[in-house]
C-alpha positions as CSV (number, residue, x, y, z in Angstrom):
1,X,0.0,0.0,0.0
2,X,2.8,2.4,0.3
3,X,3.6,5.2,3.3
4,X,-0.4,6.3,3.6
5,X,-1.2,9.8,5.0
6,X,-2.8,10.3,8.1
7,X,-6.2,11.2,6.1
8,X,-5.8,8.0,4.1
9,X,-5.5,6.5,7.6
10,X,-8.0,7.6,9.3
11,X,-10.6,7.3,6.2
12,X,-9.6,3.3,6.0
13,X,-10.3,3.3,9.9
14,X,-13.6,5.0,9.7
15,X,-14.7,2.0,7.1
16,X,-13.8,-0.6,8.9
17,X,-15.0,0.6,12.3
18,X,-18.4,1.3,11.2
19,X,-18.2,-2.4,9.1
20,X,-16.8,-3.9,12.3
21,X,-19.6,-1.8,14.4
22,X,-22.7,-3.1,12.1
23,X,-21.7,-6.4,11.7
24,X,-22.0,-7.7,15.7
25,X,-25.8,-5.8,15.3
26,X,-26.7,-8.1,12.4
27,X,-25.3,-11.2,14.0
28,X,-26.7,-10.0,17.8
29,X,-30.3,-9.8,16.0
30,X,-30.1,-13.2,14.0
31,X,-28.8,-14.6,17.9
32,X,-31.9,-13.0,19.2
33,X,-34.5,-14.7,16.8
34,X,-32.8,-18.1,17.4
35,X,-32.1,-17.9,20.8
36,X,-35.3,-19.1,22.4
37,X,-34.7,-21.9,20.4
38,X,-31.1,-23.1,21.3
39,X,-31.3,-21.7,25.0
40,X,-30.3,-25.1,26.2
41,X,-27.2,-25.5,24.5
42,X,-26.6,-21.7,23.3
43,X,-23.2,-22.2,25.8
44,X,-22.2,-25.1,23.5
45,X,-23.0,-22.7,20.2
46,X,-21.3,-19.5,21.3
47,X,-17.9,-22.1,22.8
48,X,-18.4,-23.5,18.8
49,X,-18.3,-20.3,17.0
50,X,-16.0,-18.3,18.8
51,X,-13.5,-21.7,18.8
52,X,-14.1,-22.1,15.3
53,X,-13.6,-18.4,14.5
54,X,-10.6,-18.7,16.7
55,X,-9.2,-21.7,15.1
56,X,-9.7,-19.8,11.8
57,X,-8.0,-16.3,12.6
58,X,-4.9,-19.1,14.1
59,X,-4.8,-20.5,10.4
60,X,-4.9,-17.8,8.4
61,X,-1.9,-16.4,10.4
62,X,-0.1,-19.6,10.1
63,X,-1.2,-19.9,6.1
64,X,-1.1,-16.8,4.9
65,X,-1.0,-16.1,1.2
66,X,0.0,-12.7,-0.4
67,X,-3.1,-11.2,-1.3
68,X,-3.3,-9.9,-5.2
69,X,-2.3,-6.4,-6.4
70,X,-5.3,-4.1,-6.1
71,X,-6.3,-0.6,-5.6
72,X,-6.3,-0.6,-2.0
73,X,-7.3,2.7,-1.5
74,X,-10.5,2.5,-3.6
75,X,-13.4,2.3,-1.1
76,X,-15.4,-0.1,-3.5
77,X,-12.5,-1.9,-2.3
78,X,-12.1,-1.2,1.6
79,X,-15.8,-1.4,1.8
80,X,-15.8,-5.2,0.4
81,X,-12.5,-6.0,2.1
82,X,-13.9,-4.6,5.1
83,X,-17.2,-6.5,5.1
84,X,-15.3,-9.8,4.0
85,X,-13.2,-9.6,7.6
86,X,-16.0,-8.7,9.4
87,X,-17.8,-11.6,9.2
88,X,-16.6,-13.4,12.0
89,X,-17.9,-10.3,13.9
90,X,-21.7,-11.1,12.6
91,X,-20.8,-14.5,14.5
92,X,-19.7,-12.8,17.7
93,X,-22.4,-11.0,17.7
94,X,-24.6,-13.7,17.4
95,X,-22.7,-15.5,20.6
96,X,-23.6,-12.0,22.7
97,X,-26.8,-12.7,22.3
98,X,-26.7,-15.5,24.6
99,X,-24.9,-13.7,26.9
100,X,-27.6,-11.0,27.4
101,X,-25.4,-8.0,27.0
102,X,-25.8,-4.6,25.7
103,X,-25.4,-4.8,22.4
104,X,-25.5,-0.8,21.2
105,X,-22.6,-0.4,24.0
106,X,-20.9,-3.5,22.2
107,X,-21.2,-2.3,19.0
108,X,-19.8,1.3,19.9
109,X,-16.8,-0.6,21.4
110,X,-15.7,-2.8,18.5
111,X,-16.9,-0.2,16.3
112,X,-14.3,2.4,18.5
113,X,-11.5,0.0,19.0
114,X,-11.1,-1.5,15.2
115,X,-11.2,2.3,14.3
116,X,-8.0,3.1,16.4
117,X,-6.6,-0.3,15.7
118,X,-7.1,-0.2,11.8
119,X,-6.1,3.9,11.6
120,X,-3.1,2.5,13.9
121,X,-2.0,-0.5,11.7
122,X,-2.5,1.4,8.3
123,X,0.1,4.4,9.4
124,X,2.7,1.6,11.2
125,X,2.2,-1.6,9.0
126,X,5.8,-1.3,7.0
127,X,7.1,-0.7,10.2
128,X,5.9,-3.1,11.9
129,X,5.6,-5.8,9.1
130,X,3.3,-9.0,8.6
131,X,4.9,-10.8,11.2
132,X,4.0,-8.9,14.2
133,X,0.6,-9.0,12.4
134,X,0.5,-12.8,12.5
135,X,1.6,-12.9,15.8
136,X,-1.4,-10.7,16.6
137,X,-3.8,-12.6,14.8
138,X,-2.7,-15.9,16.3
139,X,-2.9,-14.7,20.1
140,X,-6.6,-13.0,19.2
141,X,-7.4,-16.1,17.9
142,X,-5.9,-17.9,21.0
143,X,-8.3,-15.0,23.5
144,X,-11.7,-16.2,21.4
145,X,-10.8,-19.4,21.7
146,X,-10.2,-19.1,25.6
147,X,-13.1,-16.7,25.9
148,X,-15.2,-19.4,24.1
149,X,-14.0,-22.1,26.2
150,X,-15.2,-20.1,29.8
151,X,-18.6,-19.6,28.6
152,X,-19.0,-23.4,28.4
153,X,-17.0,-24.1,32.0
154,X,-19.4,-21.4,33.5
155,X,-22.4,-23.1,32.2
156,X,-21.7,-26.4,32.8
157,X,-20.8,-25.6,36.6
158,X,-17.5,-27.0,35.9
159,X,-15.3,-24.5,38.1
């Protein structure tokens, strides 16, 4: 992508935070229709989704393949690339809905923090390179997965 200004920056952030802010919505409101239906074993859905999407953000860190040349700073572009890594947050969002949480407060959160993060990462990302970005993706993969894994223990009365 090059050495992207700070308006660049913040523009890219501002796509992907409100993509990343929608998409739990979507996915809290799908939760919400299903949920009376699955309340007995919505612990055993929301430790399957947020392990698989875990398991998923682990292997694409470990399997990463150069994406192809594009116009990255299109926002046809962003907005699809945005939406396309967002949808493990519909899925999250569909796991706090069996957790009974606010989900406008949610929303605004992953909405705020994906903003900073994604301004963040555009402006450092030569400097910091793809490996610190694996490593990243692997340990936040590693959290869902361990976040996923104490909804179950707490509702099964394990610990």
């Amino acid at each position: 992508m090059g050495r992207p200004r700070l308006l660049e920056a913040l523009r890219i952030g501002l796509i992907f935070g409100l993509v990343e802010m929608i998409t739990p919505i979507i996915g809290w409101s799908l939760g919400n229709l299903a949920h009376s239906m699955i309340t007995s074993i919505d612990h055993w859905v929301a430790f399957g989704l947020l392990g698989l999407i875990g398991a998923k953000m682990i292997y694409e860190a470990l399997h990463e393949k150069p994406a192809p040349q594009q116009d990255y700073h299109r926002v046809g572009v962003l907005l699809l690339t945005a939406i396309g890594t967002s949808i493990d947050a519909m899925a999250v969002g569909a796991t706090l809905a069996f957790l009974e949480v606010n989900i406008v407060l949610m929303a605004l959160l992953i909405g705020g923090a994906t903003f900073v993060m994604a301004t963040i990462g555009t402006m450092t990302g030569q400097l910091v390179g793809a490996k610190a970005g694996r490593i990243a993706e692997i340990i936040g993969g590693l959290i869902l997965i361990l976040i996923g894994t104490h909804i179950l223990i707490d509702h099964l009365g394990v610990i």
